[in-house]
N, CA, C and O atoms as CSV, one atom per row, in Angstrom:
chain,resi,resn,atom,element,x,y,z
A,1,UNK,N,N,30.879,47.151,24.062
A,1,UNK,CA,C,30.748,45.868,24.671
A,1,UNK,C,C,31.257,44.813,23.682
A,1,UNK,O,O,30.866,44.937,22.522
A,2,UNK,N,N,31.920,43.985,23.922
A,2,UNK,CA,C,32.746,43.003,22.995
A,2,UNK,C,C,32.174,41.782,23.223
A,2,UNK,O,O,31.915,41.391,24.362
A,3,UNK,N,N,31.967,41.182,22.287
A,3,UNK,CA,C,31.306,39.353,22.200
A,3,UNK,C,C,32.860,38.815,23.692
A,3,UNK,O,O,34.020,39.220,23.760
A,4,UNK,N,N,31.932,37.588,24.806
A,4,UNK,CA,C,32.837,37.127,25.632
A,4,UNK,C,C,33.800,35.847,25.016
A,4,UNK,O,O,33.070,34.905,24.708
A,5,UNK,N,N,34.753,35.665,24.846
A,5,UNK,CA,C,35.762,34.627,24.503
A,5,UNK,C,C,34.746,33.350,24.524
A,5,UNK,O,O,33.947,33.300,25.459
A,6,UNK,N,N,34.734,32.326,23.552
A,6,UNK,CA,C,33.987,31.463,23.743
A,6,UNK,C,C,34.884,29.910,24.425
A,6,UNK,O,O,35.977,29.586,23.961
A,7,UNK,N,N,34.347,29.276,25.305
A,7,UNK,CA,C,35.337,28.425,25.661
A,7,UNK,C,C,35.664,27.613,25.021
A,7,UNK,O,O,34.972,27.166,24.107
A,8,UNK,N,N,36.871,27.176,25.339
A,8,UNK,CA,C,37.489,25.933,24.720
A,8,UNK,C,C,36.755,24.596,24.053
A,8,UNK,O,O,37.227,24.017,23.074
A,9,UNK,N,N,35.681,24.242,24.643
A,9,UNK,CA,C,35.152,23.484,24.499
A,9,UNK,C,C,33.926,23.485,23.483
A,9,UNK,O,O,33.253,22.467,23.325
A,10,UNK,N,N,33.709,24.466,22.918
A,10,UNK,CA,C,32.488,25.014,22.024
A,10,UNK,C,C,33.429,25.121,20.586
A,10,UNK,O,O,32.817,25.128,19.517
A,11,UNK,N,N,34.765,25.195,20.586
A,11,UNK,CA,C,35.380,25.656,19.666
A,11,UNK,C,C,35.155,23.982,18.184
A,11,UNK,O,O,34.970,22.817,18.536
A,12,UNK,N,N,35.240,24.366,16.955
A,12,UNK,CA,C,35.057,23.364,16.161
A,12,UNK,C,C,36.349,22.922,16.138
A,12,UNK,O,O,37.341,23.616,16.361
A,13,UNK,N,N,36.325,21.611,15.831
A,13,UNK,CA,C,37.530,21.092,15.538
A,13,UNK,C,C,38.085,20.628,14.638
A,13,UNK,O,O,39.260,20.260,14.625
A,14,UNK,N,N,36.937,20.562,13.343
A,14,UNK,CA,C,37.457,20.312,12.202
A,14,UNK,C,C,36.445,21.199,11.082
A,14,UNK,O,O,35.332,21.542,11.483
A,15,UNK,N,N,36.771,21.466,10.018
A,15,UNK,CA,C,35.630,22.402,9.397
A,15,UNK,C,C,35.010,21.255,8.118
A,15,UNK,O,O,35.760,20.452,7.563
A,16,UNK,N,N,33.904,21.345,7.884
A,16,UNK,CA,C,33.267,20.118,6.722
A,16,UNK,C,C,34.684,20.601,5.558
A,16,UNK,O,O,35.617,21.404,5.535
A,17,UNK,N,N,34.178,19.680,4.826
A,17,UNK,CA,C,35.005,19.968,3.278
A,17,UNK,C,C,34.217,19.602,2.178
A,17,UNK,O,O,33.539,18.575,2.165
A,18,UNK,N,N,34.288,20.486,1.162
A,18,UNK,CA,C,33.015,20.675,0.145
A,18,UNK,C,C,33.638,20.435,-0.928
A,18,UNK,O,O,34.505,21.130,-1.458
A,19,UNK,N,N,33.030,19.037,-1.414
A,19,UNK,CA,C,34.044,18.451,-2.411
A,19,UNK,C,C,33.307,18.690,-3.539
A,19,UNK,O,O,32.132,18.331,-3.461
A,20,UNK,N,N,33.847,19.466,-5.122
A,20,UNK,CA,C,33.450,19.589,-5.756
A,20,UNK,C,C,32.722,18.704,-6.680
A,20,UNK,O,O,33.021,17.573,-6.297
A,21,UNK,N,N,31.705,18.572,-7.975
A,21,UNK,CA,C,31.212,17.627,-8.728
A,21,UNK,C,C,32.787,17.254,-9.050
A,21,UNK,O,O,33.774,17.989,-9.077
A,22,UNK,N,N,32.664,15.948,-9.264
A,22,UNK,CA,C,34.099,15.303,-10.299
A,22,UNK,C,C,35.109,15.114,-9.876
A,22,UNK,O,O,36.016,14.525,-10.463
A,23,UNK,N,N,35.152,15.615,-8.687
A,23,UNK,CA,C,36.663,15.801,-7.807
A,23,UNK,C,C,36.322,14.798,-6.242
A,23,UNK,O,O,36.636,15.227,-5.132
A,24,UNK,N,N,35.611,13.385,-6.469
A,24,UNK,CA,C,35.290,12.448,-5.614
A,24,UNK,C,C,36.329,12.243,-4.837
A,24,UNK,O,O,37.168,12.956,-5.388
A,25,UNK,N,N,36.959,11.660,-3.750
A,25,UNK,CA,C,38.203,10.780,-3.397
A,25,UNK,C,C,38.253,9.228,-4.067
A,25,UNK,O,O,37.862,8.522,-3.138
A,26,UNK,N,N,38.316,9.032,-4.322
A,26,UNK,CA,C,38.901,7.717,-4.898
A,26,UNK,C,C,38.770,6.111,-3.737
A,26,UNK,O,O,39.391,5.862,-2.704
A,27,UNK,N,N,37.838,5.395,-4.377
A,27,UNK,CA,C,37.296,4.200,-3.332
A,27,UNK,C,C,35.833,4.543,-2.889
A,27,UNK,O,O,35.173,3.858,-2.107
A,28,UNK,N,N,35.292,6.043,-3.676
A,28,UNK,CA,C,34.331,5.748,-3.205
A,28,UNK,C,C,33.250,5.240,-4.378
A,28,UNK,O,O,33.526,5.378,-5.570
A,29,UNK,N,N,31.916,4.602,-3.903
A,29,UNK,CA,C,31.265,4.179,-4.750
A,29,UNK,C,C,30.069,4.865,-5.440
A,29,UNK,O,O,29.185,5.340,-4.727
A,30,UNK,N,N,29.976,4.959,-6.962
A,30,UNK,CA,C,29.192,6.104,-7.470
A,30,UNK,C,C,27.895,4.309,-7.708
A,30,UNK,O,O,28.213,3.136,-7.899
A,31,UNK,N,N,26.258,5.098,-7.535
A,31,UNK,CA,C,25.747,4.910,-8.058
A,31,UNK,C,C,24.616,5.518,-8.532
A,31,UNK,O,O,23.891,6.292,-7.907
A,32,UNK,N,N,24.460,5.043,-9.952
A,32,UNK,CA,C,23.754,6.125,-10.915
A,32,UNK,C,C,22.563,5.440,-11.165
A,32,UNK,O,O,22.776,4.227,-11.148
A,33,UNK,N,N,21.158,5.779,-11.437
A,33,UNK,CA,C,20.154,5.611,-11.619
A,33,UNK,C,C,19.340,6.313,-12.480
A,33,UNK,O,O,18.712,7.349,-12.261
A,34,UNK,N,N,19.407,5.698,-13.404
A,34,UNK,CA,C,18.693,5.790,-14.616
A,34,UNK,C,C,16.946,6.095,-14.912
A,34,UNK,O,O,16.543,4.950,-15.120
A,35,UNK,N,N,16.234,6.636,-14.985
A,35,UNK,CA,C,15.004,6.116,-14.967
A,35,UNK,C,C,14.514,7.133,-16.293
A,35,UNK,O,O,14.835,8.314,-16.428
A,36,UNK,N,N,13.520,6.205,-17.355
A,36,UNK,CA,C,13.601,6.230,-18.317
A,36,UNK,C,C,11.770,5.912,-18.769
A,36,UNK,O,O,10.963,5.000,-18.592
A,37,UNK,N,N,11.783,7.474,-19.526
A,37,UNK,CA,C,10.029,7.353,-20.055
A,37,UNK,C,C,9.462,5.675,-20.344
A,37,UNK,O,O,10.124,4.812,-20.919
A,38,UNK,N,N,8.343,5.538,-19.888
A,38,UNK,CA,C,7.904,4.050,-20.700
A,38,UNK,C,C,7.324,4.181,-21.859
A,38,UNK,O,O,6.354,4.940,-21.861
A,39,UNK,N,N,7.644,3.616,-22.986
A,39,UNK,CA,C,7.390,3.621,-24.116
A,39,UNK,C,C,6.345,3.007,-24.391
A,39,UNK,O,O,5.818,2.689,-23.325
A,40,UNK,N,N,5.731,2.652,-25.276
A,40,UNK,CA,C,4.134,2.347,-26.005
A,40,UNK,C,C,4.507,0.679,-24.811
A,40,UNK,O,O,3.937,0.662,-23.720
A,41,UNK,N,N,4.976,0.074,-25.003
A,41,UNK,CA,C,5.255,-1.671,-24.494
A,41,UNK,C,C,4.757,-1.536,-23.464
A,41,UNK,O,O,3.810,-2.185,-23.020
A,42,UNK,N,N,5.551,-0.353,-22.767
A,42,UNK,CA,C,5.533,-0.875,-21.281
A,42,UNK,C,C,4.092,-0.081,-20.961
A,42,UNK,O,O,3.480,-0.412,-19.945
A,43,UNK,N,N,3.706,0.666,-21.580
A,43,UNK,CA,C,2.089,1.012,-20.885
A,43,UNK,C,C,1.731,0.485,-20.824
A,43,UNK,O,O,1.387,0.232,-19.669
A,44,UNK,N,N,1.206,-0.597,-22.070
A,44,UNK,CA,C,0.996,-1.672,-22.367
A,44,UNK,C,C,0.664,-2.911,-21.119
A,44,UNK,O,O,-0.275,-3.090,-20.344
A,45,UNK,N,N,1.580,-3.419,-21.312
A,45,UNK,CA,C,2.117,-4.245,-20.334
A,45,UNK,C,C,1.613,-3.584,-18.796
A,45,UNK,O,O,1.284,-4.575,-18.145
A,46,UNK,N,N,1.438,-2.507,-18.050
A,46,UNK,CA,C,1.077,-1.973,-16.832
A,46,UNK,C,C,-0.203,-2.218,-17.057
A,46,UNK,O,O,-0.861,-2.402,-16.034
A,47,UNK,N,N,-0.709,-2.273,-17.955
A,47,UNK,CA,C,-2.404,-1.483,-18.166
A,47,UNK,C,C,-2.609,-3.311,-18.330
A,47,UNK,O,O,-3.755,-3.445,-17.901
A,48,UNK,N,N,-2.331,-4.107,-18.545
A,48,UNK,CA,C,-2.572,-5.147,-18.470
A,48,UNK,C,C,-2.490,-6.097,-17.338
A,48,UNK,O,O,-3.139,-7.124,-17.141
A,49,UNK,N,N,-1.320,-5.401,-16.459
A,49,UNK,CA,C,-0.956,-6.267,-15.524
A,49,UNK,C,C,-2.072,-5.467,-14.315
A,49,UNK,O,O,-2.466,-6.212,-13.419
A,50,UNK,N,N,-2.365,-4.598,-14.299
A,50,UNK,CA,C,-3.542,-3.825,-13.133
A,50,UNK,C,C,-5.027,-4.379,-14.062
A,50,UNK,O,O,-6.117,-3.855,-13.835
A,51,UNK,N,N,-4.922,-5.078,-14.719
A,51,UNK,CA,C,-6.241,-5.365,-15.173
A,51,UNK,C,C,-6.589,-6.698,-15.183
A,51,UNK,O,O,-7.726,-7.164,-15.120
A,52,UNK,N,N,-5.425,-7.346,-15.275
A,52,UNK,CA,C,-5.355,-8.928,-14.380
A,52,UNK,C,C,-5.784,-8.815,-13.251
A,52,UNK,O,O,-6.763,-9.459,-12.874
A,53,UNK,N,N,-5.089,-7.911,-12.428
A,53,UNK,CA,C,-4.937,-7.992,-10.754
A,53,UNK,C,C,-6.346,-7.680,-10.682
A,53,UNK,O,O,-7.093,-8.315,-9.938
A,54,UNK,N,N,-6.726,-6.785,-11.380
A,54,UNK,CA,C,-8.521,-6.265,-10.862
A,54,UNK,C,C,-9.331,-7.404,-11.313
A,54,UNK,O,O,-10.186,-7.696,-10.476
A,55,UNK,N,N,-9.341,-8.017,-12.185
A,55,UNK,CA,C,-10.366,-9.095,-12.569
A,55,UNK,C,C,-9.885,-10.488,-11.356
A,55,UNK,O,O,-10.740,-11.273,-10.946
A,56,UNK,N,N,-8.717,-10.557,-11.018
A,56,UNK,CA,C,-8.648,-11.660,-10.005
A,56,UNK,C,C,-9.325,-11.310,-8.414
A,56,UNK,O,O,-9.790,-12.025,-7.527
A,57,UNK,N,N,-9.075,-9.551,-8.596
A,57,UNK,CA,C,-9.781,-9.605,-6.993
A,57,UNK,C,C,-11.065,-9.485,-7.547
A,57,UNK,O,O,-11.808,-10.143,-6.819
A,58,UNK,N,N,-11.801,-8.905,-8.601
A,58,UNK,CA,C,-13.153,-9.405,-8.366
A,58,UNK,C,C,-13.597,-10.511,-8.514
A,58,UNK,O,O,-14.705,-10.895,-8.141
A,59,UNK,N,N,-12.732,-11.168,-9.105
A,59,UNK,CA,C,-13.513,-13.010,-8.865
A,59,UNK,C,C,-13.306,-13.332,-7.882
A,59,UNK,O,O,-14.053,-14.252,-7.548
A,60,UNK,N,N,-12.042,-12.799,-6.540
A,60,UNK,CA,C,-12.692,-13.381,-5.150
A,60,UNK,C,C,-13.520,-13.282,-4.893
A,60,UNK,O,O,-14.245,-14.233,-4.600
A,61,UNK,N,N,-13.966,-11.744,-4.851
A,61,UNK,CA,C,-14.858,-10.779,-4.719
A,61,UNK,C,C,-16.574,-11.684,-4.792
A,61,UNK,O,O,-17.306,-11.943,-3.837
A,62,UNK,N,N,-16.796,-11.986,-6.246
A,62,UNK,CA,C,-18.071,-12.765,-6.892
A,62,UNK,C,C,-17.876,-14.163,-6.237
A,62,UNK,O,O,-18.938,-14.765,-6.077
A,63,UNK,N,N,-16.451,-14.987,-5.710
A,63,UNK,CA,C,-16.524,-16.448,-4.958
A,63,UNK,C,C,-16.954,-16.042,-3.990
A,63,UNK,O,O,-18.091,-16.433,-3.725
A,64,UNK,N,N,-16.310,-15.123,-3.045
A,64,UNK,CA,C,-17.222,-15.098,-1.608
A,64,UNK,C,C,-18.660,-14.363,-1.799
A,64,UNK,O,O,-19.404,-14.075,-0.862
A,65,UNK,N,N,-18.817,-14.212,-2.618
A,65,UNK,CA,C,-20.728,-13.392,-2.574
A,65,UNK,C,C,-21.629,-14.909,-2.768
A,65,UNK,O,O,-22.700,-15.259,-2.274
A,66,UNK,N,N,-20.634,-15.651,-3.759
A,66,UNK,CA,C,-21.480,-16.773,-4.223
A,66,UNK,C,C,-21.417,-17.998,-3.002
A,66,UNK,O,O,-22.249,-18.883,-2.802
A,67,UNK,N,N,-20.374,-17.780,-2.402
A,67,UNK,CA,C,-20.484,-18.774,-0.727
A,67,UNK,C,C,-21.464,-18.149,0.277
A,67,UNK,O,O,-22.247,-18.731,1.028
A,68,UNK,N,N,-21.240,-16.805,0.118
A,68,UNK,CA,C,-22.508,-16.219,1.602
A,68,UNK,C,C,-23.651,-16.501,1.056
A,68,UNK,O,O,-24.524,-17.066,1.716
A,69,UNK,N,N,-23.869,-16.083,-0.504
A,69,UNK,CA,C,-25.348,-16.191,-0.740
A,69,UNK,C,C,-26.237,-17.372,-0.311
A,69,UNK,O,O,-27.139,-17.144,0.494
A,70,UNK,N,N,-26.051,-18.619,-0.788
A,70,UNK,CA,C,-26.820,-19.731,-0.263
A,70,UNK,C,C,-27.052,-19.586,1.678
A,70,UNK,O,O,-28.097,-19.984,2.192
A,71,UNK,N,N,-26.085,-19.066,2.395
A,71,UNK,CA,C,-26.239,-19.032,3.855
A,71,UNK,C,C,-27.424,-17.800,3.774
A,71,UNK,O,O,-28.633,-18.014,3.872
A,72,UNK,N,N,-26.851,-16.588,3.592
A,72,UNK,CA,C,-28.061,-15.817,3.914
A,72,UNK,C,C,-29.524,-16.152,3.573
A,72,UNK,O,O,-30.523,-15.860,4.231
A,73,UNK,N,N,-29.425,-16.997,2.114
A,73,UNK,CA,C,-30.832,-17.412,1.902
A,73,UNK,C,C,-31.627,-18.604,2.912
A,73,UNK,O,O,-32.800,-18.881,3.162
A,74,UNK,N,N,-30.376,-19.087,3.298
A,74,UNK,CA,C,-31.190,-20.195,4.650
A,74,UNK,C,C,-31.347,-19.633,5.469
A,74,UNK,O,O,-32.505,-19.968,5.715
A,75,UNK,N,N,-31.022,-18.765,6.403
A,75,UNK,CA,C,-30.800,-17.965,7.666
A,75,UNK,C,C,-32.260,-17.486,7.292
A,75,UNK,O,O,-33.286,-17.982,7.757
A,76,UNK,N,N,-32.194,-16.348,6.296
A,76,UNK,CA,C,-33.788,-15.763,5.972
A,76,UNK,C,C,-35.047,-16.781,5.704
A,76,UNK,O,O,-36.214,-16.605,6.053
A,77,UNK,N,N,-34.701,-17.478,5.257
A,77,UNK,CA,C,-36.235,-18.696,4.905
A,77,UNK,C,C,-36.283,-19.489,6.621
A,77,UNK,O,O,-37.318,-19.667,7.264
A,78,UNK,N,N,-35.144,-19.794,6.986
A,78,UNK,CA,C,-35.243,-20.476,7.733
A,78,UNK,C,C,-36.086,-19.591,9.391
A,78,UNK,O,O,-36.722,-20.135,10.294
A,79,UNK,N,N,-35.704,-18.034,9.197
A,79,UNK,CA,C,-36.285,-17.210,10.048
A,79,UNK,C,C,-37.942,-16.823,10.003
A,79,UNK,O,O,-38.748,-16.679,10.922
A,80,UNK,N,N,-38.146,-16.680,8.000
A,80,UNK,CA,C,-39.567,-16.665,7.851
A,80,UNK,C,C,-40.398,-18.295,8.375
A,80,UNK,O,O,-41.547,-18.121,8.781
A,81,UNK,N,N,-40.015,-19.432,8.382
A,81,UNK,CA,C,-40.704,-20.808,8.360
A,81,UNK,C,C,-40.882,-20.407,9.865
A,81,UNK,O,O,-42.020,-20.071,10.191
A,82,UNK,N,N,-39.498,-20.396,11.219
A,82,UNK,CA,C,-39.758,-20.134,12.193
A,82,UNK,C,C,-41.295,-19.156,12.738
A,82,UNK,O,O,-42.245,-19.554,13.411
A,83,UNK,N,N,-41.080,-18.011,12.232
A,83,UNK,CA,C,-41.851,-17.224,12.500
A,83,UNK,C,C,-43.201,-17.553,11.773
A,83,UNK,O,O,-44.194,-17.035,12.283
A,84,UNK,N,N,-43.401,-18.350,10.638
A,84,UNK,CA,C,-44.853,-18.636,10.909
A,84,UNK,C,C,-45.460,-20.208,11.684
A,84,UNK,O,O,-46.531,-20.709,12.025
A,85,UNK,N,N,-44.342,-20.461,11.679
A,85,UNK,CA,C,-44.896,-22.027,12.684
A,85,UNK,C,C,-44.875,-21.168,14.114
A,85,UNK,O,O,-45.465,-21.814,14.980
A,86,UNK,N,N,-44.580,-20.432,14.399
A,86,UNK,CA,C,-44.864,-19.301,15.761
A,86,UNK,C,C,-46.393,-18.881,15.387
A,86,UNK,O,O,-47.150,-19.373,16.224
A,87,UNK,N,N,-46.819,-18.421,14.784
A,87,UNK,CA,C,-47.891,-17.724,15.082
A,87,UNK,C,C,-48.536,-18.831,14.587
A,87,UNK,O,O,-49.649,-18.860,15.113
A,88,UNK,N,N,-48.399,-19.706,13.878
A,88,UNK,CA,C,-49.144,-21.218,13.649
A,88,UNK,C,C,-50.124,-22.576,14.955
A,88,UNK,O,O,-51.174,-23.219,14.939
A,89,UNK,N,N,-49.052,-22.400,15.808
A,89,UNK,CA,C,-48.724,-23.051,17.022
A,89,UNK,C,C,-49.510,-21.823,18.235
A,89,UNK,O,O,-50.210,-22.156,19.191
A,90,UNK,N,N,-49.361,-21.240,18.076
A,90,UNK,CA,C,-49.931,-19.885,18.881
A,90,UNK,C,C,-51.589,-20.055,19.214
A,90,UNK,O,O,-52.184,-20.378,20.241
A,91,UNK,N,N,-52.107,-19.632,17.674
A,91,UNK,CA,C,-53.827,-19.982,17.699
A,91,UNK,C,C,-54.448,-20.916,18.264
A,91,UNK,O,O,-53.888,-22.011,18.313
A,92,UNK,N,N,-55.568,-20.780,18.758
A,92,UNK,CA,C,-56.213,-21.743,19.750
A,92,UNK,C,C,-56.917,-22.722,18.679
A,92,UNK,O,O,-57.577,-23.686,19.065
């Protein structure tokens, strides 16, 4: 039994081309990227700059605790005063 003729239309029409290292065409654009151990500086410098960033979000952090706090403390006093002028007002 023999493989059937494949049609015309399945056939490739051009085959890739496998261009070796070094042997580029010409116009095209190489770019190279470097990336390079960080030395004592730049740890440095990271370990400082994530330690800024953390001390600025926890001082949002401690501004908004220090804005809710005074509310929650009224909300709560203001719920205990309610509730004993309730049972205050209540007694005969």
């Amino acid at each position: 039994m023999s493989k059937p003729p494949t049609p015309p239309s399945e056939d490739p029409h051009s085959q890739p081309e496998v261009i070796p290292p070094g042997q580029a065409e010409r116009g095209t654009e190489h770019v190279r990227v470097y990336i390079a151990k960080p030395g004592p500086l730049g740890t440095i410098l990271v370990v400082l700059i994530v330690g800024l960033l953390s001390a600025v979000f926890l001082l949002l952090l401690l501004g908004a605790l220090l804005i809710w706090l005074p509310v929650v403390v009224l909300f709560v006093t203001g719920a205990i005063v309610i509730g004993l002028l309730r049972v205050y007002f209540r007694s005969p």
